[in-house]
DOZA-36358 format. One record per residue (C-alpha): x, y, z. Coordinates in steps of 0.25 Angstrom, whole numbers, padded with zeros to 4 digits, always signed. Each point is the difference from the previous one (the first is absolute). Layout:
residues N
XYZ/...
//
This chain:
residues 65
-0154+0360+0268/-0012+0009+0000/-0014-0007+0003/-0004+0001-0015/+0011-0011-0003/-0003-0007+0011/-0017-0001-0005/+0008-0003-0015/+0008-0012+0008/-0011-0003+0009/-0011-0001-0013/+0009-0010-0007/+0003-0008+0011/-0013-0002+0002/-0002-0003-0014/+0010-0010+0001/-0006-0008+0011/-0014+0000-0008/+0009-0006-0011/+0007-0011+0008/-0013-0005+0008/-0007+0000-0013/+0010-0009-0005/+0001-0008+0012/-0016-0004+0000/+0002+0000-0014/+0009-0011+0002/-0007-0006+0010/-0013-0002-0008/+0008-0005-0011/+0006-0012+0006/-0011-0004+0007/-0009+0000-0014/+0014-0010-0003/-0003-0009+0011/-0014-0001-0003/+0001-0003-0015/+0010-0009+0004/-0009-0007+0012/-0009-0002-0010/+0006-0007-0010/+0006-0009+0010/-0014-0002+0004/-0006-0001-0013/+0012-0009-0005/-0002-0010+0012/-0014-0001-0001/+0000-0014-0008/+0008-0006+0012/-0013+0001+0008/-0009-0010-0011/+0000-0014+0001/-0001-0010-0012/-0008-0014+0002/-0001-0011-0010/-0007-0013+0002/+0004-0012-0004/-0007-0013+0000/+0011-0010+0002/-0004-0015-0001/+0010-0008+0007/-0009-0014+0001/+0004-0004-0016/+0009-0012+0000/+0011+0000-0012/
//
């Protein structure tokens, strides 16, 4: 091997590892948009749960039948 192959190697090795480390972050950033879509819409989902509901009733219990 002369050192003309090994740059040819040593270029697409490098290239290579650009490739995999874009992926890698790529993949990283994606899931964790996933996970904050999906805490949102848990969030957004559950956010009734946290309201309360009050009626008033005016209950008469002196009548005689």
């Amino acid at each position: 091997m002369n050192s003309k192959e090994k740059e040819i190697l040593l270029k697409k090795r490098y290239s290579a590892e650009k490739r995999f480390r874009f992926f890698g972050i790529s993949s990283i950033i994606l899931a964790l948009s996933f996970l904050c879509i999906l805490l949102v819409n848990i969030f957004t989902n559950g956010l009734s749960a946290f309201s309360r509901t009050e009626i008033l009733l005016k209950v008469n219990f002196n009548e005689k039948k």
